[in-house]
Every structure is written in C-alpha cells, then in structure tokens.
ZAKE-415865 format. One record per residue (C-alpha): residue in one letter; x, y, z. Coordinates in steps of 0.2 Angstrom, whole numbers, plus 5000, padded with zeros to 4 digits. Layout:
// ZAKE-415865
aXYZ;...
This chain:
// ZAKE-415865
x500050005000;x501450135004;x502150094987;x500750194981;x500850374987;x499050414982;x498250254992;x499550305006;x499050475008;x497050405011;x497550295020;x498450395034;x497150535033;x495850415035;x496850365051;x496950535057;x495250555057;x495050405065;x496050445077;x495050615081;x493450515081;x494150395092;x494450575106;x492750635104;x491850455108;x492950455122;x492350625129;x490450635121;x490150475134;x490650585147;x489850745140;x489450805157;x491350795164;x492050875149;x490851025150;x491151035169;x493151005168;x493351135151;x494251285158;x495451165164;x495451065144;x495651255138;x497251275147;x497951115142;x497651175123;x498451315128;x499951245132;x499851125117;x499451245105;x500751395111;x502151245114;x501751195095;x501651365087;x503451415097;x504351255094;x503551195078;x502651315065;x503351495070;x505251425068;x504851325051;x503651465043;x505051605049;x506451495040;x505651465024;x504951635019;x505551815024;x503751875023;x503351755037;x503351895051;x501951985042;x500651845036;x500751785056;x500451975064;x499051955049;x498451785055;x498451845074;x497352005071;x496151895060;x496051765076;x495551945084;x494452015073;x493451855069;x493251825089;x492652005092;x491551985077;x490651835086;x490551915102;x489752055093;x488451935080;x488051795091;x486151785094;x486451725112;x486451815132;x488351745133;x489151775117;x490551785125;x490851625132;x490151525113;x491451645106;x492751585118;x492351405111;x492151435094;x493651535089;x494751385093;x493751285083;x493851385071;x495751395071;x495851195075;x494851165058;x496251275048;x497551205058;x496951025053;x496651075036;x498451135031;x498850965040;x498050875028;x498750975012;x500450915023;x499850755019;x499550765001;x501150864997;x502650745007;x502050574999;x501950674983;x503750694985;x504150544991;x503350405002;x504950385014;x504650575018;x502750565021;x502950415035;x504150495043;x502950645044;x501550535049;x501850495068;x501650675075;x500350725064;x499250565068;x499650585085;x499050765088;x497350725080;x496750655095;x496950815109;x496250925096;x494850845095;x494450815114;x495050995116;x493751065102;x492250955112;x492550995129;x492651195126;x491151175115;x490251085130;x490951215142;x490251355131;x488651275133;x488251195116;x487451035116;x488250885115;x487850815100;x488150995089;x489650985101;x489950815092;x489850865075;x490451025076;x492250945084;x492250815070;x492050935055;x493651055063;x494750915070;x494450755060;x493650805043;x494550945038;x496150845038;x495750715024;x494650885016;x496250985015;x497350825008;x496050794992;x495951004990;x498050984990;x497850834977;x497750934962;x499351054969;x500450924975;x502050984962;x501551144961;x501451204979;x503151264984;x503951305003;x503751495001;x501751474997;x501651335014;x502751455025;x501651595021;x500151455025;x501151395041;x501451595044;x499551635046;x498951465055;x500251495069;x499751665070;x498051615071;x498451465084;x499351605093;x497951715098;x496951575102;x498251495115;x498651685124;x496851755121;x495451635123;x496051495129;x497451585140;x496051685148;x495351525160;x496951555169;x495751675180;x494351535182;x495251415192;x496651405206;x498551415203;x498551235208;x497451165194;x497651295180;x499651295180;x499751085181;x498451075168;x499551215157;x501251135159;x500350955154;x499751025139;x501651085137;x502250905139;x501050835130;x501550925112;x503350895117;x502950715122;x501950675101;x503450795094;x504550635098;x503550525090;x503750635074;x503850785067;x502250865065;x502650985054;x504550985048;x505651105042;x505051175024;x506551195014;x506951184996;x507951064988;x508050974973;x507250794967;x508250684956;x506850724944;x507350914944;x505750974953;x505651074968;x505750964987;x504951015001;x505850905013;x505250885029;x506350835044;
C-alpha cells in the first residue's frame, strides 16, 4: 500500500480522522465531565497549541519565507477580529463564552486542514518522507479533538452539535484539506506553505494567549498551571513520535522538481 503514494495518503488521513473520532467518543460518553472539567481542557490546549506554534510552526514558517513575520501578525489580528465579530453577532445572552469555544474551533479546523494538504504534498514527494511525517501528525489528532468537544460543551452547546461540530474541525477537515492539495501536490512550493504555516500559527497563537489563556482566572493556581504545563508536555511528548510539521525547505528531486523536505 505505501508503494502507492495516492492510496498512502488515504490511508493515513483516514487514520487521522479515525483517530480524532476515536477522542470525541471518548469524551461525548462523558459529556457532562467534559463540560464541567473545560476551563481546565482549555488550558491544556493552551499549552499544546502555544508549545506547538513556538517550537513547531513559528520556527519552520520563519525559515522558509521572509514574509513569514507579516502573514502571522496577519493571522493573529484575523484570530481577533473573527472572535470579536462573534461576540458581537451571536444571537445568544453569553456570546461571550460560545465565542470563547468557537474561535478555537475555528482555528483547530484550519490548523487540521493545512495538516491534511501536509499529507497530500510529502507522499507526493516521496513515500519515505510522508511516514516519517506521519507519527506526530496522527498523533496530535486526537487532543484536538477532545479539546474542540470539551470547550464546545463548556460553552454550553449541546452535546451532540458539540459532536459534529468537533468532528468537522478536527477530523474532517484533515482528509478535506489532503483531496483539495491533490490537484497542487507539484505545484505547491515552501514559500506558498510557509506563508500557510505563517498565518495558522498566527491564528493558533491568539487562540492559546487569548481565549483559551483567559481560564487561567477561572480556576486556582493549583489546577490551572498543572493542567497548562501538561498540555506543554503533551505536544513535546507526540513531537518525539514525529515531526508534525517539519522544516520546509527547498531542495531538489532527482527528477529536477522542487522538494519540500520535511525533517
């Protein structure tokens, strides 16, 4: 099967999105402990999230495009802006608090998205390169998901919209953004996925020092700081089972095309 880039690429989106499922069955039989226990699932995000952008996106992103900078200032003002604009359009007494859940959704379905165009664009360019990227990018599937439920339930939405609402952003969109790549897999270069990379840390940004950060003030120094430094650990801990998003540099093929080679 690996022999085959295109049935590769399937197969290990499809597993991704398993694995995303398999987090919000996990938590949607608890709906009631997730939705109690989410100021305490926000801060571990936070931790996740601002441990992957610092170590993982930011550095790559920065390296691979010297308009980097700009496109994640740009993607951290349009975090902002679209989680002002909620609070402002929501038809509901606590926009506030839905805002606060659906901003990180909406910047976990982005971030999942570029993951599957990750997906698409290292087994086009070799199958030894896309396993290598697979680990860390399976891995992380799984606390995004639970993440996107439990702030969902926190913000008071039900627990089935919770359900599909955490599916679409942390599962679907992965094998979404891998058939959407399909058709760009030798035409996508490092500057235009830097740029990409630039704006979805910029976004995940936001979300972990804004939204999410913010539940510090809900609970005690002696939840709310374990829970951040787990969700530290825990981004470090899948980072050694892979990279999840590897450094985007140029080279070139023996076939004379331009390599993004991830490692």
């Amino acid at each position: 099967m690996f022999s085959n880039p295109l049935l590769a690429t399937f197969f290990l989106t499809g597993l991704a999105a398993f694995v995303a499922t398999i987090g919000l069955i996990t938590v949607a039989i608890r709906s009631d402990w997730s939705q109690k226990h989410a100021p305490v699932f926000a801060l571990i995000a936070s931790g996740l999230l601002l441990t992957m952008v610092l170590t993982h996106l930011a550095p790559e992103a920065l390296l691979g495009n010297p308009n980097a900078p700009l496109f994640m200032l740009a993607g951290f003002f349009l975090g902002l802006f679209v989680h002002d604009i909620l609070r402002m359009l929501l038809p509901v007494p606590d926009a506030k608090t839905l805002a606060a859940g659906i901003t990180p959704l909406i910047a976990i379905g982005i971030h999942s998205f570029l993951d599957g165009m990750i997906y698409s664009v290292t087994f086009a360019r070799g199958v030894e390169t896309g396993v290598h990227a697979t680990p860390g990018l399976v891995l992380h599937e799984f606390p995004e998901a639970v993440i996107a439920f439990a702030l969902l339930r926190g913000a008071g939405v039900s627990n089935r919209l919770s359900f599909i609402l955490a599916f679409v952003a942390a599962a679907l969109t992965t094998p979404l953004g891998t058939l959407v790549a399909l058709p760009l897999t030798y035409s996508v270069g490092a500057d235009g996925l830097s740029l990409m990379f630039a704006v979805s840390a910029g976004l995940l940004l936001f979300v972990s020092t804004g939204p999410l950060m913010a539940h510090m003030k809900e609970e005690r120094p002696i939840r709310s700081i374990p829970a951040l430094a787990f969700g530290v650990l825990l981004a470090v801990i899948i980072a050694n089972f892979g990279i999840s998003h590897g450094h985007l540099q140029e080279e070139d093929s023996h076939a004379g095309h331009e390599h993004i080679s991830f490692r």
